[in-house]
Structures are given as C-alpha cells and as structure tokens.
Biotite code that builds the C-alpha atoms (Angstrom):
import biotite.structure as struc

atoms = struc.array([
    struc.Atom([0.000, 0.000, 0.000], chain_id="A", res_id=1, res_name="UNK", atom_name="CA", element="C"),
    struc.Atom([2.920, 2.531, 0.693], chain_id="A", res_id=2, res_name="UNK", atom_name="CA", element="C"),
    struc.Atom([4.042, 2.507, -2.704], chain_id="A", res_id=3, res_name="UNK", atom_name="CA", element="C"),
    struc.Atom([0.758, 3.411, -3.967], chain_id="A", res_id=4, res_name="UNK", atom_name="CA", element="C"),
    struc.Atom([1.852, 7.070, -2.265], chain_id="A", res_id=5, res_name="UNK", atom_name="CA", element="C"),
    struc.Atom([4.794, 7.495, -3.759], chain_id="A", res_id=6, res_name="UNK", atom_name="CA", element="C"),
    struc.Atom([5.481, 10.466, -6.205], chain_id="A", res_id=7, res_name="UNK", atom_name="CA", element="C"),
    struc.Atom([6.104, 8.733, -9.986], chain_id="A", res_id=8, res_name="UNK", atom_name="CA", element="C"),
    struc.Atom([9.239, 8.235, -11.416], chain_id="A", res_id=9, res_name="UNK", atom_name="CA", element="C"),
    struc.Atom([8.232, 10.313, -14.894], chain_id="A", res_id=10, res_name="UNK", atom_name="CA", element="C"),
    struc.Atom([6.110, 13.114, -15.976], chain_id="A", res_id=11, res_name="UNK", atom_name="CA", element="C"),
    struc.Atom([2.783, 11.789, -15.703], chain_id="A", res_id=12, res_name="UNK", atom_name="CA", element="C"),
    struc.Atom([2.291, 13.746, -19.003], chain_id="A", res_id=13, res_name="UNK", atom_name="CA", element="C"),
    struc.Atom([3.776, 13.690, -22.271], chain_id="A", res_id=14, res_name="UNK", atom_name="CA", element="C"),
    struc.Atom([4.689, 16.856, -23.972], chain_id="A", res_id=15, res_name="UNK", atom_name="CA", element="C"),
    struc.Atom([6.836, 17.910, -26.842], chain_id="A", res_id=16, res_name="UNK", atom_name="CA", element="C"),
    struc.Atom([10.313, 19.466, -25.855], chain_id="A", res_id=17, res_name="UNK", atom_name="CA", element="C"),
    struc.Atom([9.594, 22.289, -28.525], chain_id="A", res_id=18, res_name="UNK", atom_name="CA", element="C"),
    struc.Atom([6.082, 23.268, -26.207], chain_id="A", res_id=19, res_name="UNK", atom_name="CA", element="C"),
    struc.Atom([7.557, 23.312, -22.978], chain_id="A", res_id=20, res_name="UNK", atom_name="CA", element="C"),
    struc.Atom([11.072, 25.145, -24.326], chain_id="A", res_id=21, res_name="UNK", atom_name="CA", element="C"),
    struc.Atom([8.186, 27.779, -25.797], chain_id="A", res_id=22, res_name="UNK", atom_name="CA", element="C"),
    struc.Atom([6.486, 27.356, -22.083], chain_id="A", res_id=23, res_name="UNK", atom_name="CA", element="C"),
    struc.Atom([10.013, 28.644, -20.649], chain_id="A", res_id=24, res_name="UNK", atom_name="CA", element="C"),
    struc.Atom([10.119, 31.564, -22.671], chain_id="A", res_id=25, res_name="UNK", atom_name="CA", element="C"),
    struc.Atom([6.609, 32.619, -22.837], chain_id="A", res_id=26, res_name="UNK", atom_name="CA", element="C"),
    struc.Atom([7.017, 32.024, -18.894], chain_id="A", res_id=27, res_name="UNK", atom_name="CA", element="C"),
    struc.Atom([10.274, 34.478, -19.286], chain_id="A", res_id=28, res_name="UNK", atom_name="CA", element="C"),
    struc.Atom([8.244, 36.789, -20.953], chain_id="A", res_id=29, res_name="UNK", atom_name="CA", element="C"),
    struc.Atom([5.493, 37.245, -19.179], chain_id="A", res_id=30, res_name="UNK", atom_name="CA", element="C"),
    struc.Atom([7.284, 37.750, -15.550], chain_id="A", res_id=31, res_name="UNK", atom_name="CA", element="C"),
    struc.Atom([6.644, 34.797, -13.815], chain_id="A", res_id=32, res_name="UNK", atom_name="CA", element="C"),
    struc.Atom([9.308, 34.314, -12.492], chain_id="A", res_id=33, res_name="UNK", atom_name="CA", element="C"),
    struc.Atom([8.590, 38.063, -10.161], chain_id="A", res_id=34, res_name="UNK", atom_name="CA", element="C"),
    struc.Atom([6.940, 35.741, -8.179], chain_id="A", res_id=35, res_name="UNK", atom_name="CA", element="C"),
    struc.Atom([7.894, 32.111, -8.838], chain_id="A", res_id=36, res_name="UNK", atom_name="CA", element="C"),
    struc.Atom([11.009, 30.202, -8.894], chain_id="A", res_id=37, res_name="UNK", atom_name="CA", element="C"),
    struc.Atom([11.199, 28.965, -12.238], chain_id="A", res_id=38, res_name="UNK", atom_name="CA", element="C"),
    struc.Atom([13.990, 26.669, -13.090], chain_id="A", res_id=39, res_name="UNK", atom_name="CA", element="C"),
    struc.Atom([15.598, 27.451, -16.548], chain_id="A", res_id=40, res_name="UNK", atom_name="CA", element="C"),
    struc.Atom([14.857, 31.419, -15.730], chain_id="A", res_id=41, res_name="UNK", atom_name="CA", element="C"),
    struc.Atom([17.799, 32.675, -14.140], chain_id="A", res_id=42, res_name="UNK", atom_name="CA", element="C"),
    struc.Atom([16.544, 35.780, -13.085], chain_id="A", res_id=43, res_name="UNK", atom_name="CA", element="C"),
    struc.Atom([14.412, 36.839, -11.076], chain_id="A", res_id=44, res_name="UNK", atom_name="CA", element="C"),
    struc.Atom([13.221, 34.227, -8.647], chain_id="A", res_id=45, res_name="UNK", atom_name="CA", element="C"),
    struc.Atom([10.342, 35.184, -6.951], chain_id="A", res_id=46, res_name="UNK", atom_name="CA", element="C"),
    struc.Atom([8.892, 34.580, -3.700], chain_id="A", res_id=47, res_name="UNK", atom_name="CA", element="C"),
    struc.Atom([5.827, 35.824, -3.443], chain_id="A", res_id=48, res_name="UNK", atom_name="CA", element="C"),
    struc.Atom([4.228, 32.734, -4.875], chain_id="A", res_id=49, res_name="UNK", atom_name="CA", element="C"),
    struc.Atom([5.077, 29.009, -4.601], chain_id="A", res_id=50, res_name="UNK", atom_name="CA", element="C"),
    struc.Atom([8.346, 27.719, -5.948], chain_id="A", res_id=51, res_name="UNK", atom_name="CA", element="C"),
    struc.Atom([7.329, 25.195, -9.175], chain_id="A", res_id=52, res_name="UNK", atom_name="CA", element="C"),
    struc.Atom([10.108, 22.944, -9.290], chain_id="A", res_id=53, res_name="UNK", atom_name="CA", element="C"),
    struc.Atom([8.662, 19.804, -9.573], chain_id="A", res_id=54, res_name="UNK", atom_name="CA", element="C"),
    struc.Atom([5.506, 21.049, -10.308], chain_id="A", res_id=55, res_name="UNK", atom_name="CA", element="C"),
    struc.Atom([4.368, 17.438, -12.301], chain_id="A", res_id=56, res_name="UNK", atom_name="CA", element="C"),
    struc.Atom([4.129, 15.675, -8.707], chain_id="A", res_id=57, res_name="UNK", atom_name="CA", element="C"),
    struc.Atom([2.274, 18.105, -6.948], chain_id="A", res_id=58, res_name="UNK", atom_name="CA", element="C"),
    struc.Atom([-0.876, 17.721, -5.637], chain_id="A", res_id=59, res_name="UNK", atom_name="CA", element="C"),
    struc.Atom([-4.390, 20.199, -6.533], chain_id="A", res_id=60, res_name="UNK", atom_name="CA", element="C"),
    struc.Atom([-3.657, 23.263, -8.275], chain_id="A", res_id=61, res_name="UNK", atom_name="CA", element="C"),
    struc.Atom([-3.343, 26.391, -5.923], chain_id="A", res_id=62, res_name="UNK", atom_name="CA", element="C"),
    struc.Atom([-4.518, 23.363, -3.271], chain_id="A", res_id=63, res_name="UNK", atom_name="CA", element="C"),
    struc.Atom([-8.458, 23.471, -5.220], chain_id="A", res_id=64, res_name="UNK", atom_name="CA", element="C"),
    struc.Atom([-7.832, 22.642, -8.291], chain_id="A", res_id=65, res_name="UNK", atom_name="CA", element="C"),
    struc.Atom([-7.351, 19.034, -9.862], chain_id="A", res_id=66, res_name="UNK", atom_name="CA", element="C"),
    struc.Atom([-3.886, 18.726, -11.556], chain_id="A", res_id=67, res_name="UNK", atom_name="CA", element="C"),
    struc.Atom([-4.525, 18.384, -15.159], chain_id="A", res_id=68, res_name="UNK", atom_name="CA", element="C"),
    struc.Atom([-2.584, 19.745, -17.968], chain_id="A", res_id=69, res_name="UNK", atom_name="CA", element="C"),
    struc.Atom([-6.466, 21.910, -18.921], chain_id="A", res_id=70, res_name="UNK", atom_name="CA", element="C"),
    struc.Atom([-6.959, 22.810, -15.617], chain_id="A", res_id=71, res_name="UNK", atom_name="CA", element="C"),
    struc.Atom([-3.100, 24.283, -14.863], chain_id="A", res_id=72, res_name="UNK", atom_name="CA", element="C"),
    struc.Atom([-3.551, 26.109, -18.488], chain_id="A", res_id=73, res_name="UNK", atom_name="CA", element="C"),
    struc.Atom([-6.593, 27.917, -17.686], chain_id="A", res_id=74, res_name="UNK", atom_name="CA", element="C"),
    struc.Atom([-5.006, 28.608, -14.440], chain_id="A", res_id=75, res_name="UNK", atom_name="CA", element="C"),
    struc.Atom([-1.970, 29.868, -15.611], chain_id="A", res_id=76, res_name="UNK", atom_name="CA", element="C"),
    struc.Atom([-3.899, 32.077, -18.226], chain_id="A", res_id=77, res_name="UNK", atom_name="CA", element="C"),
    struc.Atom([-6.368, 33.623, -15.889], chain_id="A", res_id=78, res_name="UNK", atom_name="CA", element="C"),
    struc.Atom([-6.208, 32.437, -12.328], chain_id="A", res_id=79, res_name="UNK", atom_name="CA", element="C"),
    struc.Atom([-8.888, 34.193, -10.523], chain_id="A", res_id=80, res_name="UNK", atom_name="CA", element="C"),
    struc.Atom([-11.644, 32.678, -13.387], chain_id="A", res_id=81, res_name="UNK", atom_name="CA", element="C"),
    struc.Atom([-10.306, 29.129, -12.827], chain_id="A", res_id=82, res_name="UNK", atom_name="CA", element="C"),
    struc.Atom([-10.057, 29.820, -8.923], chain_id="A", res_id=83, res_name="UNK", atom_name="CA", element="C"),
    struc.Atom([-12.021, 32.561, -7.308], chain_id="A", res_id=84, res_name="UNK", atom_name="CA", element="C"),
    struc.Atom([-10.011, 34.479, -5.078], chain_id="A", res_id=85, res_name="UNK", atom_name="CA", element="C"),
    struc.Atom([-6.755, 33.914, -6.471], chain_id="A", res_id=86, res_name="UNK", atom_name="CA", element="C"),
    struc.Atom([-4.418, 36.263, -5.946], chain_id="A", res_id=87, res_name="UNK", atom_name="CA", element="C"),
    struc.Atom([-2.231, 35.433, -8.892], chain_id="A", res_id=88, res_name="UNK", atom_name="CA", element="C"),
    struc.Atom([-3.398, 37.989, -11.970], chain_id="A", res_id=89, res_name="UNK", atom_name="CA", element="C"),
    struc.Atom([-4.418, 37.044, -15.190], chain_id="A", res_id=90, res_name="UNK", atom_name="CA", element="C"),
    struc.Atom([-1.909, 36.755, -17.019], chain_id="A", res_id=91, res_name="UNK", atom_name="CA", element="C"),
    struc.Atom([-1.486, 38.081, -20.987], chain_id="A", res_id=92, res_name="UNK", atom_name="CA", element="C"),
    struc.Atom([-0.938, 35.061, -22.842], chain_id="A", res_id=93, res_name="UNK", atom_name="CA", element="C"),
    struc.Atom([-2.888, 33.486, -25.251], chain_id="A", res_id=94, res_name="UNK", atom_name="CA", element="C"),
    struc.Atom([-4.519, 29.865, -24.506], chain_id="A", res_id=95, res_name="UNK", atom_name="CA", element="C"),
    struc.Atom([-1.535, 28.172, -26.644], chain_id="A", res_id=96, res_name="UNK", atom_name="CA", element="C"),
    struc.Atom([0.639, 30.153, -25.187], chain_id="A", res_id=97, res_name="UNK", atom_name="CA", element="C"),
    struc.Atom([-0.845, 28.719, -21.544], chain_id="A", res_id=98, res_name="UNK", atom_name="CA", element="C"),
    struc.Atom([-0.711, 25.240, -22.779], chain_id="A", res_id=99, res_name="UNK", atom_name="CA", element="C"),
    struc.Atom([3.177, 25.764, -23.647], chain_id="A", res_id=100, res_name="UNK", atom_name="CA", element="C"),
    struc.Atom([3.549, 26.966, -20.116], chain_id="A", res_id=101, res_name="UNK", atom_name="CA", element="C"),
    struc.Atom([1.853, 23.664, -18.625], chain_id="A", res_id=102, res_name="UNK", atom_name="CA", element="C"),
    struc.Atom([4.311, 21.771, -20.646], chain_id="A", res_id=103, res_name="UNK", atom_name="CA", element="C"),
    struc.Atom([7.188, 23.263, -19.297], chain_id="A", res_id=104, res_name="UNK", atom_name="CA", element="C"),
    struc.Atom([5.628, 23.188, -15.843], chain_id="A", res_id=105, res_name="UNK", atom_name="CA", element="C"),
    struc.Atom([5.126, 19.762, -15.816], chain_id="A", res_id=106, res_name="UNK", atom_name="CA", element="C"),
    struc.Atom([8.440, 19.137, -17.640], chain_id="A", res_id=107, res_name="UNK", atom_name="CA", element="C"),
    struc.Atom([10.653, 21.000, -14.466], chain_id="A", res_id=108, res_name="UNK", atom_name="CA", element="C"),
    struc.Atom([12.237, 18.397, -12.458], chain_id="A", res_id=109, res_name="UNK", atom_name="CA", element="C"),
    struc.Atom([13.159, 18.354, -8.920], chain_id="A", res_id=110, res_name="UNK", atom_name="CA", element="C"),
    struc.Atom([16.817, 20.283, -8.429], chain_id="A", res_id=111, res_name="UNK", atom_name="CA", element="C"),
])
C-alpha cells in the first residue's frame, strides 16, 4: 500500500520538448518568475508565490484545483476565473501560449 503514495518516477504527461522550451520563454516573458522560482529562468526568482520545481508531482492546483494539464492552463492564463479568489493575476498570454507553459511546468524536475 505505501508505494501506492509514492510520487512517480516520470512526468505523468507527455509533452513535446519544442512546447515546454516555448512554455520557458513565454514564462520568461510574461514575468513569472517576479513571483515564482522557475527553473531554466535565471533571473528573477520570486517569492511571493510558490516555488514550481517539480511542479508534475504536486498535488491540486493552488490546493483546489485538480492537476490536469487543462486545468493548470486555464489557471496559468487567468487564475482568478479558474479559482475565485486567487491572488495570482491574469496573465497576458494566449490559450496556446498557456498550454506551452503547462508543458514546461510539468516538464521542471526536482533540483
């Protein structure tokens, strides 16, 4: 039964490496990383919000949410829609854009 608890080995998700390299820089771009430690963005590393290393075996999105690569898109792309009371703005990306951001999310592994 205790293995049934622990974190997988892989991505539970397949994405291409071109989406989640255009995730990273769309991420980049749109100043995540002011309040998020991003991995693969050197500068700057937020605090404000959680750090998302590792993001792939986490549990609920912002703790409500269930983690699917849809529901961290819409997220990602306007939070306070997809959660009420979010305090993370909506953010000005497109919803490919927010897709390529979930496949670099789920693609950062643990440091």
């Amino acid at each position: 039964m205790a293995a049934a608890c622990k974190a997988p080995a892989e991505s539970r998700h397949d994405f291409d490496d071109k989406a989640a390299e255009r995730g990273r820089i769309v991420a980049a771009a749109a100043g995540c990383a002011a309040c998020h430690r991003l991995p693969g963005i050197d500068w700057p590393q937020g605090r404000a919000g959680p750090d998302l290393t590792a993001f792939d075996g986490r549990g609920p999105i912002a703790g409500a949410l269930p983690n699917t690569p849809g529901n961290l898109a819409a997220f990602v792309r306007n939070a306070p829609a997809a959660k009420p009371g979010s305090t993370m703005p909506a953010m000005p990306i497109t919803p490919s854009e927010a897709r390529d951001v979930a496949a670099y999310l789920y693609g950062i592994a643990d440091d």
